[in-house]
N, C-alpha and C positions, 0 to 999 in steps of 0.2 A: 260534222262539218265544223270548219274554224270558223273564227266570227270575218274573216275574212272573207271566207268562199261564200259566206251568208251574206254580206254585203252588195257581193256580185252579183247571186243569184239575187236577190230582194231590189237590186238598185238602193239600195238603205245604205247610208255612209254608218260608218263604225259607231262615229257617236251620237248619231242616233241611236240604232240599235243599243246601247247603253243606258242610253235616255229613255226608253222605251220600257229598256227592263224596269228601272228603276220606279217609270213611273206604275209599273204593274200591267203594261198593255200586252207584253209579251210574258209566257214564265218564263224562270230563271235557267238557263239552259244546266244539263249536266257538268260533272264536270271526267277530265283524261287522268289518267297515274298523273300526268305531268301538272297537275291541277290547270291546263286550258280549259274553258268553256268548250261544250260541246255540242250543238246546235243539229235538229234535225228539223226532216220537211215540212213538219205542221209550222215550224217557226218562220221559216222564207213563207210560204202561207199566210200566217198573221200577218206577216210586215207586210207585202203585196197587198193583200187587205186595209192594214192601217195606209201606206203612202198612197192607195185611190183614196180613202177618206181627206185626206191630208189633201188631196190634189183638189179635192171640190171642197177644200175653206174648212172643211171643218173641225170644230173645237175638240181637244182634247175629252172635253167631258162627254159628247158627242158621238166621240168615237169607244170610252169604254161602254156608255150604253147599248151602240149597235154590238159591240163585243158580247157583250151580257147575251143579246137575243143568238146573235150564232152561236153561240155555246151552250142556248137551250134550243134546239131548232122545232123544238115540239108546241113551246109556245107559240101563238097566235100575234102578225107581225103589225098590228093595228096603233101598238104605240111606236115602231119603227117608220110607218105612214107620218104620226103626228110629228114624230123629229125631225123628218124629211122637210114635212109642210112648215114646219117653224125654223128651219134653214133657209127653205126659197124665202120668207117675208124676210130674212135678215141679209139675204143677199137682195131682194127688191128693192128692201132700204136703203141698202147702200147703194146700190146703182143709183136710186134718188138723188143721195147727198154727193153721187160723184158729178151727174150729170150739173148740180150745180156749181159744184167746185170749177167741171169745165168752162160754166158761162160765166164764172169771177176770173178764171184766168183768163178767157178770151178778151173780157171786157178787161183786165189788167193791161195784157199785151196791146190794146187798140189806145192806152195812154203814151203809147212811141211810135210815132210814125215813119219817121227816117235814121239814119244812125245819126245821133246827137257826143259829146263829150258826156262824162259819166254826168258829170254837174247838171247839163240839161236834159239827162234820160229822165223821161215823163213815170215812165215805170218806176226806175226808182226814189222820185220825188214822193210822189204813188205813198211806194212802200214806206217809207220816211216819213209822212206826213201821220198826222193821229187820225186822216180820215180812211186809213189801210187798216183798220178793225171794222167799218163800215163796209158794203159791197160795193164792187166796184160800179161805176155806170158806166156802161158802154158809148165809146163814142162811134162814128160811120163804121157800120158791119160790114162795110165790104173788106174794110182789112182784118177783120177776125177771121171771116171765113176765108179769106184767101191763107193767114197764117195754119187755121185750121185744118186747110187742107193739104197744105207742103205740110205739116206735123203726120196728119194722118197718111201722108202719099198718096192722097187723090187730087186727079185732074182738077184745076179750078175754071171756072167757066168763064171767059171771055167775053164783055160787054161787045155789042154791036155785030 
Protein backbone atom coordinates (compact mmCIF):
# COMPACT_ATOMS: atom_id res chain seq x y z
CA UNK A 1 0.00 0.00 0.00
CA UNK A 2 0.92 3.85 -0.54
CA UNK A 3 1.13 5.94 2.32
CA UNK A 4 -2.02 7.23 0.89
CA UNK A 5 -4.36 4.08 0.91
CA UNK A 6 -2.74 3.88 4.50
CA UNK A 7 -4.05 6.93 5.44
CA UNK A 8 -7.43 5.85 4.50
CA UNK A 9 -7.50 2.75 5.90
CA UNK A 10 -5.86 4.07 9.48
CA UNK A 11 -7.85 7.42 9.42
CA UNK A 12 -4.12 8.67 10.02
CA UNK A 13 -3.51 11.95 7.99
CA UNK A 14 -0.19 11.46 5.93
CA UNK A 15 1.85 13.59 8.28
CA UNK A 16 1.15 11.93 10.83
CA UNK A 17 2.00 8.75 9.61
CA UNK A 18 5.48 10.47 8.82
CA UNK A 19 5.52 11.75 12.28
CA UNK A 20 5.09 8.46 13.47
CA UNK A 21 7.74 7.05 11.56
CA UNK A 22 10.11 9.21 12.48
CA UNK A 23 9.18 9.22 15.90
CA UNK A 24 9.80 5.20 15.89
CA UNK A 25 6.15 4.23 16.71
CA UNK A 26 5.66 2.63 13.46
CA UNK A 27 8.74 0.73 11.34
CA UNK A 28 9.96 2.27 8.41
CA UNK A 29 7.91 0.92 5.60
CA UNK A 30 9.65 -0.83 2.60
CA UNK A 31 10.35 0.66 -0.18
CA UNK A 32 8.87 0.11 -4.57
CA UNK A 33 11.75 0.17 -7.79
CA UNK A 34 10.14 3.66 -7.85
CA UNK A 35 11.59 4.18 -4.32
CA UNK A 36 7.63 4.93 -2.77
CA UNK A 37 7.15 3.69 0.72
CA UNK A 38 5.45 0.64 0.87
CA UNK A 39 3.32 -0.06 3.65
CA UNK A 40 1.51 -3.24 4.68
CA UNK A 41 -1.29 -4.47 7.23
CA UNK A 42 0.54 -4.84 10.46
CA UNK A 43 1.22 -0.87 9.72
CA UNK A 44 -2.68 0.38 9.25
CA UNK A 45 -2.77 -1.99 12.64
CA UNK A 46 -0.18 -0.01 14.39
CA UNK A 47 -1.57 3.29 13.43
CA UNK A 48 -5.32 2.01 14.42
CA UNK A 49 -3.74 1.06 17.63
CA UNK A 50 -1.58 4.28 18.15
CA UNK A 51 -4.87 6.86 17.03
CA UNK A 52 -7.13 4.98 19.99
CA UNK A 53 -4.21 5.71 22.31
CA UNK A 54 -4.11 9.17 20.85
CA UNK A 55 -7.90 9.36 21.16
CA UNK A 56 -7.83 8.74 25.09
CA UNK A 57 -4.91 11.65 25.72
CA UNK A 58 -2.45 9.73 25.72
CA UNK A 59 1.32 10.80 25.80
CA UNK A 60 3.64 9.89 23.36
CA UNK A 61 5.91 8.11 25.61
CA UNK A 62 2.75 6.24 26.85
CA UNK A 63 2.05 4.84 23.91
CA UNK A 64 5.71 3.53 22.93
CA UNK A 65 5.54 1.82 26.18
CA UNK A 66 2.09 -0.03 25.44
CA UNK A 67 3.85 -0.69 22.14
CA UNK A 68 6.79 -2.34 23.80
CA UNK A 69 4.14 -4.77 25.68
CA UNK A 70 2.24 -5.75 22.36
CA UNK A 71 5.15 -6.54 20.69
CA UNK A 72 6.23 -8.84 23.58
CA UNK A 73 2.59 -10.33 24.11
CA UNK A 74 4.18 -13.13 26.43
CA UNK A 75 5.14 -10.65 29.11
CA UNK A 76 2.86 -10.24 31.99
CA UNK A 77 0.44 -7.05 31.46
CA UNK A 78 0.76 -5.75 35.15
CA UNK A 79 2.93 -2.66 34.25
CA UNK A 80 0.37 -1.80 31.34
CA UNK A 81 -2.52 -1.80 34.47
CA UNK A 82 -0.01 0.74 36.29
CA UNK A 83 0.25 3.06 33.11
CA UNK A 84 -3.34 2.92 32.64
CA UNK A 85 -3.89 3.75 36.51
CA UNK A 86 -1.32 6.56 36.31
CA UNK A 87 -3.36 8.02 33.10
CA UNK A 88 -6.85 7.94 34.95
CA UNK A 89 -5.14 10.10 38.16
CA UNK A 90 -3.72 12.63 35.30
CA UNK A 91 -6.99 12.78 33.70
CA UNK A 92 -8.78 12.98 37.32
CA UNK A 93 -6.45 15.91 37.84
CA UNK A 94 -7.36 17.50 35.20
CA UNK A 95 -11.00 17.22 35.36
CA UNK A 96 -10.14 18.87 38.92
CA UNK A 97 -8.37 21.88 37.45
CA UNK A 98 -11.03 22.20 34.69
CA UNK A 99 -13.93 21.98 36.90
CA UNK A 100 -12.27 24.91 38.51
CA UNK A 101 -11.41 26.94 35.55
CA UNK A 102 -15.40 26.54 34.90
CA UNK A 103 -16.27 28.18 38.27
CA UNK A 104 -13.48 31.21 37.38
CA UNK A 105 -15.19 31.59 34.17
CA UNK A 106 -18.74 31.44 35.48
CA UNK A 107 -17.82 33.71 38.23
CA UNK A 108 -15.91 35.92 35.36
CA UNK A 109 -19.00 35.89 33.11
CA UNK A 110 -21.50 36.96 36.39
CA UNK A 111 -19.03 40.41 36.37
CA UNK A 112 -21.58 41.50 33.02
CA UNK A 113 -24.89 41.47 33.52
CA UNK A 114 -26.42 43.26 30.69
CA UNK A 115 -24.91 44.33 27.38
CA UNK A 116 -22.74 47.38 28.62
CA UNK A 117 -20.25 49.68 25.88
CA UNK A 118 -16.80 47.88 25.82
CA UNK A 119 -15.76 50.70 28.44
CA UNK A 120 -18.41 49.56 30.91
CA UNK A 121 -18.02 45.58 30.37
CA UNK A 122 -17.51 44.29 33.96
CA UNK A 123 -15.67 41.40 32.42
CA UNK A 124 -13.32 43.10 30.79
CA UNK A 125 -12.59 45.75 33.49
CA UNK A 126 -12.26 42.16 35.24
CA UNK A 127 -9.74 41.29 32.89
CA UNK A 128 -7.91 44.70 32.84
CA UNK A 129 -7.70 45.09 36.25
CA UNK A 130 -4.40 43.36 38.42
CA UNK A 131 -7.22 41.73 40.42
CA UNK A 132 -7.62 39.08 36.92
CA UNK A 133 -4.48 37.02 38.31
CA UNK A 134 -6.56 36.62 41.48
CA UNK A 135 -9.98 34.29 41.31
CA UNK A 136 -12.81 35.50 40.42
CA UNK A 137 -15.69 35.95 42.97
CA UNK A 138 -18.81 35.13 42.04
CA UNK A 139 -21.48 37.60 42.15
CA UNK A 140 -25.75 36.37 42.08
CA UNK A 141 -25.42 32.58 40.70
CA UNK A 142 -28.42 32.65 39.17
CA UNK A 143 -26.79 34.31 36.11
CA UNK A 144 -23.94 31.89 35.90
CA UNK A 145 -26.12 29.06 35.94
CA UNK A 146 -28.51 30.32 33.71
CA UNK A 147 -25.22 31.31 31.28
CA UNK A 148 -24.11 27.91 32.16
CA UNK A 149 -26.78 26.35 30.74
CA UNK A 150 -27.62 28.14 27.34
CA UNK A 151 -23.35 27.21 27.08
CA UNK A 152 -24.11 23.82 27.88
CA UNK A 153 -27.75 23.58 26.10
CA UNK A 154 -29.65 22.64 29.01
CA UNK A 155 -33.13 23.71 29.98
CA UNK A 156 -32.76 26.42 32.63
CA UNK A 157 -35.22 26.25 35.28
CA UNK A 158 -37.72 28.96 35.78
CA UNK A 159 -38.32 30.66 39.23
CA UNK A 160 -41.98 30.51 40.56
Amino acid sequence: MKIGEVSTASGTSIESIRFYEREGLISEPGRSNGNYRVYGDEHVQRLVFIRRCRSLDMALDEIRVLLRFKDAPSAHCGDVNSLLDEHIGHVTSRVQELLVLEQQLCALRSQCHSIESGADCGILKHLSSGAADAPVKAKPRGASRRHRAAVHGRPTRQPG
